[in-house]
C-alpha positions in Angstrom: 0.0 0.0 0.0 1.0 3.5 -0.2 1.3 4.2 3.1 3.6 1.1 3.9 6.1 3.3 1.6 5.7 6.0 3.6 8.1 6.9 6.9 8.6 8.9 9.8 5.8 12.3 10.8 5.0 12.4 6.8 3.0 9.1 7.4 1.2 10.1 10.7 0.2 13.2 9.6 -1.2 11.4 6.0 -3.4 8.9 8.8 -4.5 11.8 10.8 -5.5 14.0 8.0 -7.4 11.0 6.4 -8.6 10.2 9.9 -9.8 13.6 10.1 -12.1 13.6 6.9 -14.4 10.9 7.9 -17.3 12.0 9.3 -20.1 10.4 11.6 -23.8 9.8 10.8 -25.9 13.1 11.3 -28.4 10.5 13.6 -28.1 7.5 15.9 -29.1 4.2 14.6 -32.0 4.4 16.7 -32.9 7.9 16.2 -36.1 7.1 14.2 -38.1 9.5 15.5 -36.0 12.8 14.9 -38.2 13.0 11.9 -41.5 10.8 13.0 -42.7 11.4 8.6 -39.7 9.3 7.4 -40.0 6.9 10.8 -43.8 6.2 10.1 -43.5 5.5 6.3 -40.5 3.2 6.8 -42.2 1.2 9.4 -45.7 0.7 7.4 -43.4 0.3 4.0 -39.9 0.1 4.4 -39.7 -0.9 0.8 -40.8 2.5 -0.5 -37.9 4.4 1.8 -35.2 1.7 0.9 -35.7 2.5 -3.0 -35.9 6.1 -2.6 -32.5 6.0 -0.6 -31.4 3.4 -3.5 -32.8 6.2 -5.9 -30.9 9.0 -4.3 -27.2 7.3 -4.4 -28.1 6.5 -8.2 -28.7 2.6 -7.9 -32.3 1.8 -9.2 -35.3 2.6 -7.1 -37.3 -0.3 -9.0 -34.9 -3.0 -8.7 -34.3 -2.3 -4.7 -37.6 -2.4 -4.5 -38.2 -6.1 -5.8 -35.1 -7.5 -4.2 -36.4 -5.9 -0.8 -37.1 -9.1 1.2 -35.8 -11.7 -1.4 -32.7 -13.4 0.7 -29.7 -13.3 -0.3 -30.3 -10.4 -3.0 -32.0 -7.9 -0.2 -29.2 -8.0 2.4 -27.3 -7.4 -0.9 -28.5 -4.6 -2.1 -29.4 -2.8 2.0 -25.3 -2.9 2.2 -24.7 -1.4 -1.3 -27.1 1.5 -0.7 -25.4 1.8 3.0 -22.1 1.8 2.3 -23.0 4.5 -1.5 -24.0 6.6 0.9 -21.3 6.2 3.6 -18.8 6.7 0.9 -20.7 9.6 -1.0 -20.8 11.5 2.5 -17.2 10.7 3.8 -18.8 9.0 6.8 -16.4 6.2 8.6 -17.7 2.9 8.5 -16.8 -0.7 7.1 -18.8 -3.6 4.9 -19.0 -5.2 8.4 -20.4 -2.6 10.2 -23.2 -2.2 7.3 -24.2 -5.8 7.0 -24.3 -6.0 11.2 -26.6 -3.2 11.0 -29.2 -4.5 8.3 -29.0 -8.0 9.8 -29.9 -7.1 13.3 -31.5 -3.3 12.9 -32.6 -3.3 9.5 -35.2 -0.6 9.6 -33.6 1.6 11.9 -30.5 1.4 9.2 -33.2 2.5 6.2 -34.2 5.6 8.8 -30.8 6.8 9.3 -29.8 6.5 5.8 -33.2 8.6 4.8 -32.6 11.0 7.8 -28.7 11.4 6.0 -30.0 11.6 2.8 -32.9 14.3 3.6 -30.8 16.7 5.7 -27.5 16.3 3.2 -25.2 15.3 5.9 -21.7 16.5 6.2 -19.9 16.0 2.9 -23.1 17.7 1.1 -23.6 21.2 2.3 -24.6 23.6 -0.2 -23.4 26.9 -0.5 -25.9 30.4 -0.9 -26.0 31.7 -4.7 -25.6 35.4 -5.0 
């Protein structure tokens, strides 16, 4: 890897600048009800919020749709979505971590993603026009 080339403070301050870009998830897994609209929809018909969260990161809202409860293709497709948007908003996380929370916490993982996606998170502030 690169930094396995790398010696001395040049590599430490490369880890801590990298380290430094990641940020965390605007909401708690289990903060559903900071917005009760998206909390209520996803519990009734957590299909509909999974494909619009697979709509917003550019994967296709139909197909997330019909693989949403289909085993092995759902869990499949919950960690793609996950970790599109972990990666699109420079939020720390691993594989692992994505598949631990759609196996055990799976609708609580759709309402943080939509609660990410809806306020724009950290990586996706806009900036005023003039």
């Amino acid at each position: 890897s690169v930094l396995s080339v790398l010696r001395g403070d040049f590599k430490t301050d490369l880890v801590r600048y990298l380290q430094s870009m990641s940020a965390e998830w605007g909401n708690g897994l289990f903060g559903c009800f900071n917005d009760c609209g998206i909390c209520i929809m996803t519990y009734f018909c957590p299909c509909y919020t999974f494909a619009k969260n697979a709509e917003a990161v550019g994967e296709s809202c139909f197909l997330c749709c019909l693989c949403y409860g289909c085993q092995p293709f759902d869990l499949a497709a919950k960690v793609a979505v996950r970790t599109k948007i972990r990666e699109q908003k420079g939020i720390a996380g691993t594989i692992a971590g994505d598949i631990v929370c759609h196996v055990f916490c799976s609708v609580c993982a759709i309402c943080q993603e939509a609660q990410e996606l809806k306020t724009g998170g950290a990586k996706n502030m806009s900036m005023a026009r003039e």
